[in-house]
C-alpha positions in Angstrom: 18.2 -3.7 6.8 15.7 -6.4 5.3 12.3 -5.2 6.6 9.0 -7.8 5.9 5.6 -7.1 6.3 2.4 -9.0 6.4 -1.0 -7.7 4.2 -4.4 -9.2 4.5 -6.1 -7.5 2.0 -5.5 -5.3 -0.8 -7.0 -1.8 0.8 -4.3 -2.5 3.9 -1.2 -1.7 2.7 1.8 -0.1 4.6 1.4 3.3 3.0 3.9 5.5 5.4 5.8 2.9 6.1 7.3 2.2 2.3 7.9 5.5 2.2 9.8 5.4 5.1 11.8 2.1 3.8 12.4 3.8 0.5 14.4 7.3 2.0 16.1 4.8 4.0 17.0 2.6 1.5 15.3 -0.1 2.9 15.0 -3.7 1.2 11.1 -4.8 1.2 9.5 -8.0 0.8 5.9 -9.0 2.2 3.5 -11.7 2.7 0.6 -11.2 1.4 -2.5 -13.7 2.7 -5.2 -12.7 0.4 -3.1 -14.6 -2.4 -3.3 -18.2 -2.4 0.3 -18.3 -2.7 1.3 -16.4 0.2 4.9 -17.3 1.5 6.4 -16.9 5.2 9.6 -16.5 4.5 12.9 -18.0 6.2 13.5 -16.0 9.5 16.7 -15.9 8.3 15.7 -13.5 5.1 14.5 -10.4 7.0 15.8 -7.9 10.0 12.5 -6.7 10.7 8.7 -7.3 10.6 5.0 -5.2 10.2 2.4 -6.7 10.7 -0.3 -5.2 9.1 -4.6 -4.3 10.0 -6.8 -6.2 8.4 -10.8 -6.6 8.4 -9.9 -10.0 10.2 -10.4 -11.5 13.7 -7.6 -12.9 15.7 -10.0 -15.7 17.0 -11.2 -16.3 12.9 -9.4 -19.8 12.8 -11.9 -21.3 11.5 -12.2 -18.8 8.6 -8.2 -18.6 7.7 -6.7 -21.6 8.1 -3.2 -19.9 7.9 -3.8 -17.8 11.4 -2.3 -20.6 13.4 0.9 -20.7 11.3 1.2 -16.9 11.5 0.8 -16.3 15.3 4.0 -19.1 15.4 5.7 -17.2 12.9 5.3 -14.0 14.9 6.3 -16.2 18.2 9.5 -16.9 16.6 10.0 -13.8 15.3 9.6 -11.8 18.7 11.7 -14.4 20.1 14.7 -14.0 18.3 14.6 -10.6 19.4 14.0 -8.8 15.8 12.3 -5.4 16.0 8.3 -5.9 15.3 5.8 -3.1 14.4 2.1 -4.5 14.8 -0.7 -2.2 13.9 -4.3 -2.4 14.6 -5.3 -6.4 13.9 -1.0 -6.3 14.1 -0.8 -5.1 17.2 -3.9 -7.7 18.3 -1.7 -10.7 16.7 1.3 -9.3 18.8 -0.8 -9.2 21.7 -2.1 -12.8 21.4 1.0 -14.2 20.5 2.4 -13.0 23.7 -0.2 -14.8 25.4 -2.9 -11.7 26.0 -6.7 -11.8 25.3 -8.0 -10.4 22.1 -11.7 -9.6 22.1 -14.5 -7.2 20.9 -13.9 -3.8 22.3 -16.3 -0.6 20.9 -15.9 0.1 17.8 -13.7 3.4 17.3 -13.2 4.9 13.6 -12.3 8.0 12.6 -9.7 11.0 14.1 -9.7 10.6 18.1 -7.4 11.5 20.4 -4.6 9.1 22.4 -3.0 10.3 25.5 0.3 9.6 26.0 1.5 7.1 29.5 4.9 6.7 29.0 8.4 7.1 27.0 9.5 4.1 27.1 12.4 3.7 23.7 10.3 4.5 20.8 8.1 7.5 22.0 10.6 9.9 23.2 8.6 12.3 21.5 5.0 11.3 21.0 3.3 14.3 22.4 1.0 14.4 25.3 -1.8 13.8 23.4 -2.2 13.1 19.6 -5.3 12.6 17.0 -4.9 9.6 15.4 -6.6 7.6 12.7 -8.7 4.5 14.2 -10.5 1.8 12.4 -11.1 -1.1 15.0 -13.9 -2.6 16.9 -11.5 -5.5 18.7 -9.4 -4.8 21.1 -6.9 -7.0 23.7 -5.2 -7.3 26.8 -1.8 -5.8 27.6 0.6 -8.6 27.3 2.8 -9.7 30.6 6.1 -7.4 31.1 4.5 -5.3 28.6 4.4 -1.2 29.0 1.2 0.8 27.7 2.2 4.2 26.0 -0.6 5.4 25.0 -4.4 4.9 26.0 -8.0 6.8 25.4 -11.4 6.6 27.1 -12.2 4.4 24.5 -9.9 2.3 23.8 -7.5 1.5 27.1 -4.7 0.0 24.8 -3.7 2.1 22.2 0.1 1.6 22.5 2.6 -0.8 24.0 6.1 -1.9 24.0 7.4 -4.9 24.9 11.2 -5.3 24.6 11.9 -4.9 20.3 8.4 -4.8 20.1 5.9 -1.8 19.2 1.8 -2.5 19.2 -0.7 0.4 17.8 -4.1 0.0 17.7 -4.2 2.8 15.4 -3.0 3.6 12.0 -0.3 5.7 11.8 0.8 4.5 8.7 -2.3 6.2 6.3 -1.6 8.7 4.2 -4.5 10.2 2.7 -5.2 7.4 -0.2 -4.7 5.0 2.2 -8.0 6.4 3.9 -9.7 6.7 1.0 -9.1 3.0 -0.3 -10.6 1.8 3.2 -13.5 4.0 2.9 -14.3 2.7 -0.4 -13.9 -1.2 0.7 -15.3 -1.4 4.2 -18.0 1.8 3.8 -20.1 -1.4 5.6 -18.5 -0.2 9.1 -19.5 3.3 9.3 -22.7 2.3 11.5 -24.5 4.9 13.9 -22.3 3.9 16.8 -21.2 7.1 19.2 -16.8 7.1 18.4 -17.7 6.2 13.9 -17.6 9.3 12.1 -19.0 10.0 9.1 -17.1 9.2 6.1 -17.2 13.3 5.5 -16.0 13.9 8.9 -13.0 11.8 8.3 -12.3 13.1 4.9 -12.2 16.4 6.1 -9.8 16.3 8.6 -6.5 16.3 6.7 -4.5 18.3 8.6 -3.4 15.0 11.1 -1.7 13.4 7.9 1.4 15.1 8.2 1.8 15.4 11.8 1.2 11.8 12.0 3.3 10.6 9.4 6.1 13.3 11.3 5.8 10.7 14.6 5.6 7.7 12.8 8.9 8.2 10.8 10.4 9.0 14.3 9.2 5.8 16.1 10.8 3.9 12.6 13.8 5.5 13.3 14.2 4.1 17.1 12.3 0.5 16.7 14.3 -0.2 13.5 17.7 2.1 13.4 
């Protein structure tokens, strides 16, 4: 399998994930839109997509001109029925591209709990409920025909499927220095809002790491097998 991914800045990369491609012996290629030479490739050169989080809103057109280009590229991609993994601002493109409103939402960072919905094909065995790690303040819609798996009281739509199609609004994917390079680059977030911990509270809470990275691998398997 040819798996592609798409990176908006340096700090957001797919940590877990190319793990995951590596034991699996996964080819990897990526676009990466903080480089003036980004590529979209042919849909022809890749099985699979990420889309990756990103300190970026879905309605920023003005800001990145190549947003317009993407959302097509994910249209296409969704179309041609090719597994796709959106998370956070991925899962917000995914969304939007499927015709669903993104907009501001409360802000939510740090280890919260998600409570699980449904089974659907790729969470046979997300647990009832889960702490996960969440860094988002947008939030959308759940698209038409599409099935919520996993909600909170802050966030409604944490999860959803949609045919080959898997949304999270949280990260899954961060291992520990994943957390620590988004700490260090968007410190600017952690404001006194009632669901941002402190960056100690979120450092000290590594004992989610593995479970998480445990469920992810397991929704890789099924979305991408």
């Amino acid at each position: 399998m040819r798996l592609h991914y798409l990176q908006y800045v340096p700090f957001e990369n797919p940590g877990y994930i190319l793990e995951w491609a590596k034991d699996k012996n996964t080819a990897v290629s990526h676009t990466l839109f903080f480089e003036n030479n980004y590529n979209l490739p042919d849909q022809n050169d890749f099985d699979a997509l990420v889309v990756m989080g990103g300190p970026i809103g879905v309605y920023d057109h003005e800001k990145y001109s190549w947003l317009e280009e993407e959302q097509d590229f994910i249209k296409n991609t969704i179309a041609l029925d090719k597994p796709v993994l959106g998370i956070c601002l991925g899962a917000q493109l995914i969304a939007s591209a499927l015709g669903a409103k993104v907009y501001k939402g409360t802000k939510e960072i740090g280890w919260f709990p998600v409570q699980k919905k449904n089974s659907g094909d790729f969470f046979n065995n997300f647990p009832d409920q889960q702490t996960v790690f969440h860094w988002h303040g947008d939030t959308f819609d759940l698209p038409e025909n599409a099935t919520l798996m996993a909600s909170n009281d802050v966030t409604q739509n944490q999860v959803f499927e949609y045919k080959n199609v898997v949304g999270l609004q949280f990260h899954f994917e961060m291992a520990e220095e994943n957390v620590e390079d988004i700490l260090h680059n968007a410190a600017n977030d952690l404001t006194d809002d009632e669901f941002v911990q402190s960056q100690e509270e979120i450092i000290s809470q590594k004992r989610y790491f593995s479970q998480n990275k445990k469920l992810l691998f397991e929704v890789l398997d099924n979305l991408f097998a």
